[in-house]
MDAnalysis code that builds the backbone (N, CA, C; Angstrom):
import MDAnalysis as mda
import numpy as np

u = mda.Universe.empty(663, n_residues=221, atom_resindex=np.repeat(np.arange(221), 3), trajectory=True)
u.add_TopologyAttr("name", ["N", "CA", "C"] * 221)
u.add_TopologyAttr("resid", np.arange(1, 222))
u.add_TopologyAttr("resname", ["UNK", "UNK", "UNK", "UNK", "UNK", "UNK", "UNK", "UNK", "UNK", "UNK", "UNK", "UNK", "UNK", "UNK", "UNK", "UNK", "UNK", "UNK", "UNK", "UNK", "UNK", "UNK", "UNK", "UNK", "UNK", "UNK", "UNK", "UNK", "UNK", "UNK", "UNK", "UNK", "UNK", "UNK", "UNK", "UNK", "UNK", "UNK", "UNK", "UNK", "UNK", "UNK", "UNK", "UNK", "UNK", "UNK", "UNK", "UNK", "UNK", "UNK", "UNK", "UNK", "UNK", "UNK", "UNK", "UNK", "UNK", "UNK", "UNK", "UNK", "UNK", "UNK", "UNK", "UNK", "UNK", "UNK", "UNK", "UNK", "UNK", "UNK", "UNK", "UNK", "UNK", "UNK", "UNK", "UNK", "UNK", "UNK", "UNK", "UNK", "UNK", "UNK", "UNK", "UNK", "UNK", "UNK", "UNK", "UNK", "UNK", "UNK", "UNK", "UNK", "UNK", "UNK", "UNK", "UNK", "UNK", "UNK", "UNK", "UNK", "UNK", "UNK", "UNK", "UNK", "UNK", "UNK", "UNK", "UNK", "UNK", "UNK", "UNK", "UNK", "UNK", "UNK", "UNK", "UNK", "UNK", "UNK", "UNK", "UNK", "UNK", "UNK", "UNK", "UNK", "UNK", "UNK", "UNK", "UNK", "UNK", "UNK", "UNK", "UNK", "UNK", "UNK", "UNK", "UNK", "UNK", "UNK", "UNK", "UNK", "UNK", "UNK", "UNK", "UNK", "UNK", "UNK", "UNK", "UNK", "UNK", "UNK", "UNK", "UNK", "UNK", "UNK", "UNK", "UNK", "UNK", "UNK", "UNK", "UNK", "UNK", "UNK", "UNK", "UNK", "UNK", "UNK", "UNK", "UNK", "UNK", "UNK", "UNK", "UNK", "UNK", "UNK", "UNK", "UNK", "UNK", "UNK", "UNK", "UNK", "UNK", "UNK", "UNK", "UNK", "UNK", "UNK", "UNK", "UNK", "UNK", "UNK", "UNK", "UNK", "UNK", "UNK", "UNK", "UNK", "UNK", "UNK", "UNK", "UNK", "UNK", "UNK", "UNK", "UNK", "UNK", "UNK", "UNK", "UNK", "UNK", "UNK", "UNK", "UNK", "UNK", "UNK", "UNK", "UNK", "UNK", "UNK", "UNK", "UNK", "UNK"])
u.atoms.positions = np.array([
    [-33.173, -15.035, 22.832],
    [-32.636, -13.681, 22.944],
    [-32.103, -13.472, 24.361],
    [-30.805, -12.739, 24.517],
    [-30.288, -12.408, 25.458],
    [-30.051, -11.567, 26.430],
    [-30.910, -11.371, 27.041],
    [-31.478, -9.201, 27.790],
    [-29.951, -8.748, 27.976],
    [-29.863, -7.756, 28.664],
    [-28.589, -7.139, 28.511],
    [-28.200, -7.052, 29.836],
    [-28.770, -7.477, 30.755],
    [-28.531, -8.110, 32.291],
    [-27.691, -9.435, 32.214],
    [-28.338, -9.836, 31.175],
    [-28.073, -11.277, 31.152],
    [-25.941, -11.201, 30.217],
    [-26.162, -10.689, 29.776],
    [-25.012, -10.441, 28.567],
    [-24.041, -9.575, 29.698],
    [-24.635, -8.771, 30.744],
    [-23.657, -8.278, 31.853],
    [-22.858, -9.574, 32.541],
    [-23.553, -10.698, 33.063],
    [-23.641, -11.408, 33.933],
    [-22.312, -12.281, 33.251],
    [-22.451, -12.522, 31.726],
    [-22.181, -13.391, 30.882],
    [-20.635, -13.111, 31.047],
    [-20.269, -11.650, 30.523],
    [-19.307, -11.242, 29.942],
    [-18.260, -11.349, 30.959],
    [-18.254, -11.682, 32.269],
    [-17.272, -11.658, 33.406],
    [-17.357, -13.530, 33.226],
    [-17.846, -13.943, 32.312],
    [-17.073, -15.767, 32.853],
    [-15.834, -15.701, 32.751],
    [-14.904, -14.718, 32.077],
    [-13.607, -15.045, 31.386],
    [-12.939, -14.847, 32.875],
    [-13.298, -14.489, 33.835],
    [-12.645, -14.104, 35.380],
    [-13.030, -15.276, 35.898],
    [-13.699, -16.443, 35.795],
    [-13.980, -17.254, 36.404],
    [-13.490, -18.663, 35.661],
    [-13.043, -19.752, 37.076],
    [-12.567, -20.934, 36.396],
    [-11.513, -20.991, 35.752],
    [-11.129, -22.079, 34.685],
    [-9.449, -22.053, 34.114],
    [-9.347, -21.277, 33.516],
    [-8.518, -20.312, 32.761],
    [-8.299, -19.481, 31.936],
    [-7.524, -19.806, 30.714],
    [-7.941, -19.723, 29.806],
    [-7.825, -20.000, 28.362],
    [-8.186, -19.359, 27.403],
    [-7.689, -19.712, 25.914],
    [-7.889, -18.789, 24.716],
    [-8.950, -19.998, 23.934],
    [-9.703, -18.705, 22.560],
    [-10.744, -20.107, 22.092],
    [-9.725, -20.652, 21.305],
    [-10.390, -21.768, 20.472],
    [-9.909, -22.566, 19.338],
    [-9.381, -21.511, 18.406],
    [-8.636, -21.858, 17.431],
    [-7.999, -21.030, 16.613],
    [-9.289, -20.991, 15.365],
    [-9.590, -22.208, 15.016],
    [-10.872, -22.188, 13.718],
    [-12.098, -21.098, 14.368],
    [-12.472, -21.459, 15.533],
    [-13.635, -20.356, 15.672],
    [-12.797, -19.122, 15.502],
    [-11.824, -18.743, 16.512],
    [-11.312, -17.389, 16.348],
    [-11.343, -17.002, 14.933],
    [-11.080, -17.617, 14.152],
    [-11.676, -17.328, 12.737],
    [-12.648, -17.116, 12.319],
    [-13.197, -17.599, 12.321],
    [-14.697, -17.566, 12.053],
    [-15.208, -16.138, 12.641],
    [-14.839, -15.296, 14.245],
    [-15.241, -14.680, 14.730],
    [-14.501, -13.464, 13.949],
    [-13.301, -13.206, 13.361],
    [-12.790, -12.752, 12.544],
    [-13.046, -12.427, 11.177],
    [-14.026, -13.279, 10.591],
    [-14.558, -12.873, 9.443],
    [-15.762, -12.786, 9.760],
    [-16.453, -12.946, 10.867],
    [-17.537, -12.252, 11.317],
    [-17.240, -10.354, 10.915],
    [-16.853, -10.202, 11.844],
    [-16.053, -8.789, 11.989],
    [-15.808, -7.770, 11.198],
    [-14.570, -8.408, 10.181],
    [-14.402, -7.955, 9.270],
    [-15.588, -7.940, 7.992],
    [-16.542, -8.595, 7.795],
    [-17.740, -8.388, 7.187],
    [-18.312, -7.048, 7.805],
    [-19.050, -7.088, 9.350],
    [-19.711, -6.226, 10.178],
    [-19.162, -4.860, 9.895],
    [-17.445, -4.709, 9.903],
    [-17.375, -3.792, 9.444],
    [-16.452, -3.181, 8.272],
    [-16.520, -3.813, 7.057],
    [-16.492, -3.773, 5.952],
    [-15.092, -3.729, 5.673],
    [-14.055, -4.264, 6.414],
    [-12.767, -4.075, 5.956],
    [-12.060, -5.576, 5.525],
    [-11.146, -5.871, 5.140],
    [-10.374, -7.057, 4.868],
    [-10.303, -7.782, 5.754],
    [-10.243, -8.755, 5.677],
    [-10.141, -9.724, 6.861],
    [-8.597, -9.918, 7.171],
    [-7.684, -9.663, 6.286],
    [-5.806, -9.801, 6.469],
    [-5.512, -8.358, 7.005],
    [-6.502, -7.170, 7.317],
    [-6.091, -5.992, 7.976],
    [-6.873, -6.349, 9.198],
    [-7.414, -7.156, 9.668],
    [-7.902, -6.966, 10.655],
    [-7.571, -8.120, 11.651],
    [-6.910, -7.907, 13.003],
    [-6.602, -8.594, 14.619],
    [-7.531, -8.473, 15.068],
    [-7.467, -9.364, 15.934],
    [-8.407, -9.896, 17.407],
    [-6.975, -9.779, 18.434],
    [-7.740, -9.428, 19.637],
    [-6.613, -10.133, 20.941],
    [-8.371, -10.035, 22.055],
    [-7.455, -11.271, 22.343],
    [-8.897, -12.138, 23.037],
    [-8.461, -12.028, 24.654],
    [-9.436, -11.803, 25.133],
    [-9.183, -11.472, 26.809],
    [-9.104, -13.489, 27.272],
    [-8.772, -13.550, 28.047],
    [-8.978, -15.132, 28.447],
    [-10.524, -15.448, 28.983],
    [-10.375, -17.610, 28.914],
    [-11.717, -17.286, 28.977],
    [-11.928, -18.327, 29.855],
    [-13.240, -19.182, 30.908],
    [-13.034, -19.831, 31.075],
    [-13.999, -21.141, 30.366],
    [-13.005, -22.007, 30.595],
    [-14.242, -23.463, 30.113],
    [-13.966, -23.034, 28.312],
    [-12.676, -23.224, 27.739],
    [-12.132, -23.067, 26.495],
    [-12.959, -24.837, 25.668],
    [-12.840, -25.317, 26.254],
    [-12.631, -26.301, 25.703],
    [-14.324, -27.100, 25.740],
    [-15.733, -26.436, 26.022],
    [-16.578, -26.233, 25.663],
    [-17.202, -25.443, 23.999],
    [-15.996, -24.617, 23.575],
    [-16.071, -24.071, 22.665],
    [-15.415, -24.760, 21.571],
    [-15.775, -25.483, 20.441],
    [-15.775, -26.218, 19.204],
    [-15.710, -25.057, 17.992],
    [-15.344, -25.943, 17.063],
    [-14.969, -24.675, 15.568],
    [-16.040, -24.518, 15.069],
    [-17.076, -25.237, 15.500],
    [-18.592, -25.177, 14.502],
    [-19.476, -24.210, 15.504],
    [-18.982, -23.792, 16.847],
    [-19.952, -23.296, 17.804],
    [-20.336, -22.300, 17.355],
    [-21.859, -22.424, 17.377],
    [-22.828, -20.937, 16.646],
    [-22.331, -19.947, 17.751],
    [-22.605, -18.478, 17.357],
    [-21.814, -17.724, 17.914],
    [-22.796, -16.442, 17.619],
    [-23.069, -15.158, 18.347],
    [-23.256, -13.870, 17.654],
    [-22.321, -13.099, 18.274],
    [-22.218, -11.647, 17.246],
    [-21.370, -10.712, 18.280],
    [-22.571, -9.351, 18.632],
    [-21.966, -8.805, 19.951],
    [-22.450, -7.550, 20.456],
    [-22.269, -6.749, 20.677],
    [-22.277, -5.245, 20.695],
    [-21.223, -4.307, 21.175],
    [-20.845, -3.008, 19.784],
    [-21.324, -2.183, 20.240],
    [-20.924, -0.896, 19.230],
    [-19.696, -1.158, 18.394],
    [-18.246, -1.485, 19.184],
    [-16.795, -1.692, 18.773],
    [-16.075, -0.457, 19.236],
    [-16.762, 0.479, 20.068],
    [-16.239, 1.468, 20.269],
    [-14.679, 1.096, 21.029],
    [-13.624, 1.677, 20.769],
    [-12.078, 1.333, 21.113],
    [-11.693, -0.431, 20.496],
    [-12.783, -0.515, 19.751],
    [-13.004, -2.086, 19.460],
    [-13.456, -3.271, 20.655],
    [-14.001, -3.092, 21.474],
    [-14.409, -3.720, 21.731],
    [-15.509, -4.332, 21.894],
    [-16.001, -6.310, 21.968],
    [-16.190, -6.384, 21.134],
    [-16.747, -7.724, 22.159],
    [-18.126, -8.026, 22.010],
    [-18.461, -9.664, 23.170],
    [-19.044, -10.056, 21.933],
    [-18.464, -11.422, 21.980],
    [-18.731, -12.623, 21.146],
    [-19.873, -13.301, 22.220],
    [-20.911, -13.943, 21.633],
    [-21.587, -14.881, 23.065],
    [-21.487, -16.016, 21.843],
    [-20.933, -17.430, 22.594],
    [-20.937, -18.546, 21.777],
    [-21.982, -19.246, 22.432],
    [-22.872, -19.943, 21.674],
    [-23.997, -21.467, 22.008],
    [-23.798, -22.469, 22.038],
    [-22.867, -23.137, 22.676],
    [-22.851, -24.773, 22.952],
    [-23.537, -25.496, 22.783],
    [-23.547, -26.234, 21.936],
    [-24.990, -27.458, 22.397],
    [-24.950, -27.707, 23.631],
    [-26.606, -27.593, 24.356],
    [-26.694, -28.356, 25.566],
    [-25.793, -27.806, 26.664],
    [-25.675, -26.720, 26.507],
    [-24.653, -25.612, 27.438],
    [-25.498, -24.081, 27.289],
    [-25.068, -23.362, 28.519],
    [-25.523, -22.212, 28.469],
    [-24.421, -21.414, 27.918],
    [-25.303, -20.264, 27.192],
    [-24.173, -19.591, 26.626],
    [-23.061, -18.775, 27.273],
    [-21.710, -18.707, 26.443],
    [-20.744, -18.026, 26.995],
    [-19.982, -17.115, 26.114],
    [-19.538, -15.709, 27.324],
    [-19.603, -14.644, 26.175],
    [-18.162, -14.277, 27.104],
    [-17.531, -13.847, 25.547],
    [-16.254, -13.552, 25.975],
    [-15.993, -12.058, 24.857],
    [-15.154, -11.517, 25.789],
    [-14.545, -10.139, 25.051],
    [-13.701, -9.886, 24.377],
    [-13.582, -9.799, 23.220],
    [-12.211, -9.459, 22.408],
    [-12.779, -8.072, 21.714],
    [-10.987, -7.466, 21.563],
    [-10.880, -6.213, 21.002],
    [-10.404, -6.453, 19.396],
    [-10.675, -5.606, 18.600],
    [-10.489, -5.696, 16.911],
    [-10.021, -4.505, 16.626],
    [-8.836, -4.526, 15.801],
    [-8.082, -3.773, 15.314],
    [-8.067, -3.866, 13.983],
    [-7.461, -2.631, 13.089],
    [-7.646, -3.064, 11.934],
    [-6.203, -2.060, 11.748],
    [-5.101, -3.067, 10.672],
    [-4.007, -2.586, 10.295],
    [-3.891, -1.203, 8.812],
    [-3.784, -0.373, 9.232],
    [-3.957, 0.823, 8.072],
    [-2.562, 1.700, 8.408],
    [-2.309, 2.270, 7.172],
    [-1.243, 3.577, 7.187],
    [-2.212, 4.932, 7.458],
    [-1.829, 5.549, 8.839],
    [-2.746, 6.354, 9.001],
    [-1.921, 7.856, 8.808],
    [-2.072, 9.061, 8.847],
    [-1.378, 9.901, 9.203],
    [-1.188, 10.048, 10.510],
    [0.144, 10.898, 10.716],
    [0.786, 11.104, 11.773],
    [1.601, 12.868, 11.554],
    [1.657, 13.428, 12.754],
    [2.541, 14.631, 12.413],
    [3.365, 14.644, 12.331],
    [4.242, 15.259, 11.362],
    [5.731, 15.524, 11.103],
    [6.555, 16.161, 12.058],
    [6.195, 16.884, 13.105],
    [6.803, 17.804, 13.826],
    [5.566, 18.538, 14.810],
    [5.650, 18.912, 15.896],
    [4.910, 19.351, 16.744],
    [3.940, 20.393, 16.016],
    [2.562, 20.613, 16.044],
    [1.342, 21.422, 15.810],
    [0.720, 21.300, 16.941],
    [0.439, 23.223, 16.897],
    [-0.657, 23.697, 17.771],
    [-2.094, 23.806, 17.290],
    [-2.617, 24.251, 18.249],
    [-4.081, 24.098, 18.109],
    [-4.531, 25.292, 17.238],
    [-5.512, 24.710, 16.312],
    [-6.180, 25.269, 15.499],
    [-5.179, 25.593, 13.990],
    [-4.407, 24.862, 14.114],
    [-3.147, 24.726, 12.862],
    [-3.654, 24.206, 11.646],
    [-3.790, 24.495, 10.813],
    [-3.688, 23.881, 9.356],
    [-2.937, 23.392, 8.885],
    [-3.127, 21.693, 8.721],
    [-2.205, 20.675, 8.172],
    [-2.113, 21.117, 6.882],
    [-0.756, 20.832, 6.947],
    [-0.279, 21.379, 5.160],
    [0.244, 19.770, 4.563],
    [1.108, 19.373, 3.939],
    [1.256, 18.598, 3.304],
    [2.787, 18.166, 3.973],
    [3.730, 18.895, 4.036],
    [4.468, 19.218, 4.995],
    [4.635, 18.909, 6.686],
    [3.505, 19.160, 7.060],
    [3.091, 18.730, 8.741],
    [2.916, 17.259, 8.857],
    [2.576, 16.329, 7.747],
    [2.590, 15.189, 8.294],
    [3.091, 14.067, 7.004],
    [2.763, 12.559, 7.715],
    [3.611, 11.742, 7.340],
    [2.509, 10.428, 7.466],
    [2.913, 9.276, 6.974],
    [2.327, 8.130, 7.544],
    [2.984, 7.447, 8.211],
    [2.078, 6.520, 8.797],
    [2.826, 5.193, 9.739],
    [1.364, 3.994, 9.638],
    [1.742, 3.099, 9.656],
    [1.560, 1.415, 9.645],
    [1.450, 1.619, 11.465],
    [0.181, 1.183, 11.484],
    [-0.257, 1.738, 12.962],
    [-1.807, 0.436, 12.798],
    [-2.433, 0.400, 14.138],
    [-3.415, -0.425, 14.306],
    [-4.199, 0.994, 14.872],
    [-5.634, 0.823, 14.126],
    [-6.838, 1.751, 14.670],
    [-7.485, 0.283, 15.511],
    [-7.930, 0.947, 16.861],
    [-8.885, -0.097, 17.471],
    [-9.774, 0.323, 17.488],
    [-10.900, 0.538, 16.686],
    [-12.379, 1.451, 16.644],
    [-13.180, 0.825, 15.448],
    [-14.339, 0.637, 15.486],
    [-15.378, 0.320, 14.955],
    [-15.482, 1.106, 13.138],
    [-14.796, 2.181, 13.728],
    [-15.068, 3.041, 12.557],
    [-13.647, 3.181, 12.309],
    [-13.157, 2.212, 12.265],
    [-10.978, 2.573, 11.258],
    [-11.615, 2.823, 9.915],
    [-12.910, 1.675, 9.133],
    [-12.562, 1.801, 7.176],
    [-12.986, 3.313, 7.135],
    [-13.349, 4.169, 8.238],
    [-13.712, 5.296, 7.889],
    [-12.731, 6.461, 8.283],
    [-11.705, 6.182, 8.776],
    [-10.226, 7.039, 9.278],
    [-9.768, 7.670, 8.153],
    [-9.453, 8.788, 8.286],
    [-8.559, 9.712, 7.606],
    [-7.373, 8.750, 7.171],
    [-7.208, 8.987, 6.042],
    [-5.868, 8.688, 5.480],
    [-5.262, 9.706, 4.914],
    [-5.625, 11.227, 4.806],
    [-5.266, 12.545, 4.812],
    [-5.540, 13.434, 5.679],
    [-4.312, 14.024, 6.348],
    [-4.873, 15.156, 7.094],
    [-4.824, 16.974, 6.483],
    [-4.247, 16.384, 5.374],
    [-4.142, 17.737, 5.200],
    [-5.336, 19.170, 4.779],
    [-5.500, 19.732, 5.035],
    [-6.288, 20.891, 4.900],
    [-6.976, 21.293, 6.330],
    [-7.161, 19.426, 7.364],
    [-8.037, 19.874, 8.392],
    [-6.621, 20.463, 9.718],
    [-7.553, 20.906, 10.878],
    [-6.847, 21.750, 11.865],
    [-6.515, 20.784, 12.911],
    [-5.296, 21.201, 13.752],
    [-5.534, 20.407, 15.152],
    [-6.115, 20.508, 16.040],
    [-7.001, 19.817, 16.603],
    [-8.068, 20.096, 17.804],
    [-7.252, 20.605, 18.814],
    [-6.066, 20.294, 19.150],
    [-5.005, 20.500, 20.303],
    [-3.897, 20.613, 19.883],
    [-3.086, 20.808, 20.696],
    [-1.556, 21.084, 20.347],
    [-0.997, 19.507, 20.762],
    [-0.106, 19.061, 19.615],
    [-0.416, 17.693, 19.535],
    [1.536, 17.406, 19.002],
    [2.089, 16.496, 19.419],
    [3.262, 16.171, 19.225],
    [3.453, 15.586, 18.515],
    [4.992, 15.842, 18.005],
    [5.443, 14.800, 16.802],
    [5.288, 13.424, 16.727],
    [4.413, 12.838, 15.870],
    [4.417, 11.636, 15.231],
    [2.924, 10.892, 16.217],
    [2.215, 12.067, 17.075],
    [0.670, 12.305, 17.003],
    [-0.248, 11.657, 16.163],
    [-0.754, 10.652, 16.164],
    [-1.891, 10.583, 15.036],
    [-3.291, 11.172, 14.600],
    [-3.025, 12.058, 13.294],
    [-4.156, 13.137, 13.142],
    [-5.212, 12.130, 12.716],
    [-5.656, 11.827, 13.374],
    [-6.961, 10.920, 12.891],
    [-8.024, 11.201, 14.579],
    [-9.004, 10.769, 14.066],
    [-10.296, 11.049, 14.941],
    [-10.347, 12.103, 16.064],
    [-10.104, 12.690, 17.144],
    [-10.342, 13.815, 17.858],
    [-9.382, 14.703, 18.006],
    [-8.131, 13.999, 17.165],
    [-6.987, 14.865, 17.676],
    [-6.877, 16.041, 16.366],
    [-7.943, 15.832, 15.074],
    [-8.051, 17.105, 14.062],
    [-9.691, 17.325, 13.985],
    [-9.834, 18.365, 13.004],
    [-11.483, 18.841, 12.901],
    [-11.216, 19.079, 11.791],
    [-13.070, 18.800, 10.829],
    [-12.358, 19.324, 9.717],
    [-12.410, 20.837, 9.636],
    [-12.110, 21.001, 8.153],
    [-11.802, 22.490, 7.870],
    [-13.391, 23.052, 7.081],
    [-13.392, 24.887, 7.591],
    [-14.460, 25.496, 7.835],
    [-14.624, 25.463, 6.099],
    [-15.545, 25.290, 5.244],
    [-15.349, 25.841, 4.061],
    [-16.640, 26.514, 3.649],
    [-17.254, 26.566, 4.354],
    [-18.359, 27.847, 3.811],
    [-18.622, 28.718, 5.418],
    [-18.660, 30.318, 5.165],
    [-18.172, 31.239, 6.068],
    [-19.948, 31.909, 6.102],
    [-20.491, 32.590, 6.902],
    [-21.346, 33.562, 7.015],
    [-21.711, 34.302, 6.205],
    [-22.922, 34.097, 5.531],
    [-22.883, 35.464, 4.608],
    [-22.682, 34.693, 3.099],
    [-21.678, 33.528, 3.039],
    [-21.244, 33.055, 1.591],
    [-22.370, 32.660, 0.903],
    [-22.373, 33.110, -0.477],
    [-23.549, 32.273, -1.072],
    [-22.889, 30.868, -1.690],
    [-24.300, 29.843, -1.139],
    [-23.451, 28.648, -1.400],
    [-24.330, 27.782, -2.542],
    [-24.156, 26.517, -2.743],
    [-24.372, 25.953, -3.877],
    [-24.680, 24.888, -3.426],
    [-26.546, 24.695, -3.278],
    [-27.290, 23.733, -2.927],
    [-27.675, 22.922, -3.552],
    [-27.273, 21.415, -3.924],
    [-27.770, 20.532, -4.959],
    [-28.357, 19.244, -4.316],
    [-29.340, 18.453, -5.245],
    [-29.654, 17.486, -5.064],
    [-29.251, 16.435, -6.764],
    [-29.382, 15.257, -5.828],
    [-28.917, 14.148, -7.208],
    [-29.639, 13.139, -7.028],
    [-30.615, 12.698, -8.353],
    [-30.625, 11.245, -8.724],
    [-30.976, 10.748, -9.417],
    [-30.597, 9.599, -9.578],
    [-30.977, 8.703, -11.201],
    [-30.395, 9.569, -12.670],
    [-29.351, 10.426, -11.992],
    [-28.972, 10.989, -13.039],
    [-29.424, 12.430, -12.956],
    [-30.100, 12.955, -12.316],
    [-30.890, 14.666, -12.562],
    [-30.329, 15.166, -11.228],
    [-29.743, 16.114, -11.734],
    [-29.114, 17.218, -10.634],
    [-29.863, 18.610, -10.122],
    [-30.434, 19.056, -9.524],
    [-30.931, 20.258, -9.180],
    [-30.208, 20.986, -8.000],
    [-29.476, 22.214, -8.800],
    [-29.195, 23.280, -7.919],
    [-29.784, 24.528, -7.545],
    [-29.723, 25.070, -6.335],
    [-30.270, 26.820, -6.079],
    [-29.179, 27.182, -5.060],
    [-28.816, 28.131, -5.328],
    [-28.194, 29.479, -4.244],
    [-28.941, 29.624, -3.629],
    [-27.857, 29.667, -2.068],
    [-28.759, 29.956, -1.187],
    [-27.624, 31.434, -0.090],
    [-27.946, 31.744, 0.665],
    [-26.733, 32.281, 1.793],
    [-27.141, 31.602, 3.022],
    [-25.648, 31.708, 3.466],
    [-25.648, 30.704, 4.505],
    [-25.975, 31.439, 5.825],
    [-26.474, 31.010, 6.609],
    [-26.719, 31.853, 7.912],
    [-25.156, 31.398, 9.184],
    [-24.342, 30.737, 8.868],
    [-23.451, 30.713, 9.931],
    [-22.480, 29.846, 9.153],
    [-21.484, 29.751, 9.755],
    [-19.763, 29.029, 8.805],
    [-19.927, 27.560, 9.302],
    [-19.522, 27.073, 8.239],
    [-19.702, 25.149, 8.417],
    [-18.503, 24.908, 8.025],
    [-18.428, 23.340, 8.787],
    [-17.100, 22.323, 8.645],
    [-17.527, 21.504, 7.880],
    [-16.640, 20.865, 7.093],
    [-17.197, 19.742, 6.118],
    [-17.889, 18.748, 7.005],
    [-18.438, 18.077, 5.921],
    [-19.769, 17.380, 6.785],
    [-20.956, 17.801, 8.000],
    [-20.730, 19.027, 8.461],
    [-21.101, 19.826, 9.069],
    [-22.593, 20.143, 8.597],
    [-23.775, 20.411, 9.298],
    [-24.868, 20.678, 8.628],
    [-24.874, 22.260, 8.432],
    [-25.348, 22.705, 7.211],
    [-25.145, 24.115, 6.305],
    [-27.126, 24.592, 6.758],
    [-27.126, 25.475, 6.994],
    [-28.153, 26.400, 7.035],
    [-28.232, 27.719, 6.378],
    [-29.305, 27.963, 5.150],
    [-29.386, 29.435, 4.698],
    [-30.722, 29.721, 4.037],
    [-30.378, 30.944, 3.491],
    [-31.960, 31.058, 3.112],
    [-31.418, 31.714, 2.254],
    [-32.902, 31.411, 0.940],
    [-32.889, 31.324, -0.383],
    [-33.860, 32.341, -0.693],
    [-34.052, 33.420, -0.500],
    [-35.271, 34.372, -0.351],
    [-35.903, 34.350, 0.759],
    [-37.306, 34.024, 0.431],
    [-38.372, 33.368, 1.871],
    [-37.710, 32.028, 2.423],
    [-37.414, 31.463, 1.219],
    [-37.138, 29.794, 1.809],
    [-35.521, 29.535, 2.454],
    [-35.691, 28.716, 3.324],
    [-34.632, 27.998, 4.311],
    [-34.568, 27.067, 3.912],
    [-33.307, 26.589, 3.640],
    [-32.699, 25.736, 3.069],
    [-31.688, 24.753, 4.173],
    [-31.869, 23.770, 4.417],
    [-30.506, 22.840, 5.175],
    [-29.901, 21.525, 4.343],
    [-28.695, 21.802, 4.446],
    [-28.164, 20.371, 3.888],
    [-26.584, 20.128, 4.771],
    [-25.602, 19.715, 3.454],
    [-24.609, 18.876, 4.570],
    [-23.899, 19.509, 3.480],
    [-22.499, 20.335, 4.068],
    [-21.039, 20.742, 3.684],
    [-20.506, 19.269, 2.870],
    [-20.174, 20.158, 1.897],
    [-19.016, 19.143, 1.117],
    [-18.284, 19.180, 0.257],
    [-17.587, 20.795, 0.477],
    [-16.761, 21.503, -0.053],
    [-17.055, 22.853, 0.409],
    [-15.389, 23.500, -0.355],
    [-16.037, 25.213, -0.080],
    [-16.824, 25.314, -0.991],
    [-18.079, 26.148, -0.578],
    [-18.988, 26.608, -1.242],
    [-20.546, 25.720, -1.701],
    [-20.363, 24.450, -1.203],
    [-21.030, 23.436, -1.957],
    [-21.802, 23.065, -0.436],
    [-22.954, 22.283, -0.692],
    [-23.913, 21.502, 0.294],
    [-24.786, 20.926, -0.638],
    [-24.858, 19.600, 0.065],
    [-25.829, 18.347, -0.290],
    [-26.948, 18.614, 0.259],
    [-27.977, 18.832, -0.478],
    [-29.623, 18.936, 0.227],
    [-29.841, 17.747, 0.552],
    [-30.906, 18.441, 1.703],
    [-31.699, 17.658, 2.176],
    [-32.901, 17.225, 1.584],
    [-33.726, 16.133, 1.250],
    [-34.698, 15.651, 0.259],
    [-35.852, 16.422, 1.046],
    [-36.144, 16.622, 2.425],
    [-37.509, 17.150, 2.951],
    [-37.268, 18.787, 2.253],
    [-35.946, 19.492, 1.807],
    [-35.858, 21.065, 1.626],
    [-37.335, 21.210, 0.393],
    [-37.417, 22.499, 0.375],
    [-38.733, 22.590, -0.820],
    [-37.891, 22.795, -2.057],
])
């Protein structure tokens, strides 16, 4: 195991010595690593590999793990050499998707209509692309955001669909058995947003997921 001092120390070899790219077979391999880790196709998903040094220590069979959230995608591979200390190099992962984009300049707090936007064949570099909007419409713009903008991750929010006061529609599901109760909500939620209300005496919390609707929570009574 590799402390995270150690994985600091590691990740700057690519600044040191000759500079080079790995083998093309591992780069594969590190590629369908990836694309497993995070659940997308392996033909939507790039690497671009920072350089490295001592390339030619690295073989197509070299055991390998990866580390690193993927946040902006990035992304340390540490490879194991036989009979070598390990070496960890950084690459970023992208994943190829049609994302939305705006049609024309929107301000803040705007409601995407159907109208406001468009797609484009674009690379997400983030850990979380299989989870990107591929619709923006209904949610708002976080900012006032320019044409051909991509409404995906901070640049929209979603949309409010249960308001103060609404009585909403608390269910649970499984194995087939559904149980609902009305409840009112004590404050306005965004989808996915956690919903708070009370049901008489009882308080109720779950998770927005529609107007009017929330997914209980299994601890609710």
């Amino acid at each position: 195991m590799i402390c995270s001092a150690s994985l600091s120390l590691l990740s700057l070899a690519f600044t040191l010595g000759h500079a080079d790219t790995v083998p093309v077979p591992f780069a594969e391999r590190v590629r369908v690593a990836v694309a497993a880790r995070w659940a997308v196709d392996t033909a939507d998903l790039q690497l671009q590999w920072t350089a490295i040094a001592h390339a030619e220590e690295i073989a197509a069979d070299t055991p390998f793990h990866l580390t690193g959230r993927g946040d902006d995608g990035w992304l340390v591979v540490v490879a194991e050499p036989a009979h070598l200390a390990p070496r960890a190099m950084r690459v970023r992962a992208g994943v190829s998707r049609d994302i939305p984009v705006a049609a024309h300049a929107l301000r803040t707090g705007q409601q995407i209509a159907l109208k406001d936007m468009t797609t484009r064949r674009d690379i997400i570099w983030s850990a979380g692309a299989a989870a990107a909007n591929t619709s923006a419409v209904g949610w708002e713009a976080r900012h006032d955001l320019a044409e051909g903008a991509p409404l995906i991750g901070n640049a929209v929010i979603a949309p409010r669909v249960i308001t103060a006061g609404q009585m909403v529609v608390f269910y649970w599901s499984s194995h087939g058995v559904r149980v609902e109760r009305l409840a009112v909500a004590s404050a306005p939620a965004r989808l996915g947003e956690t919903v708070q209300a009370q049901a008489g005496g009882t308080k109720l919390t779950g998770r927005a997921t529609g107007p009017g609707t929330a997914q209980m929570k299994e601890n609710n009574p």
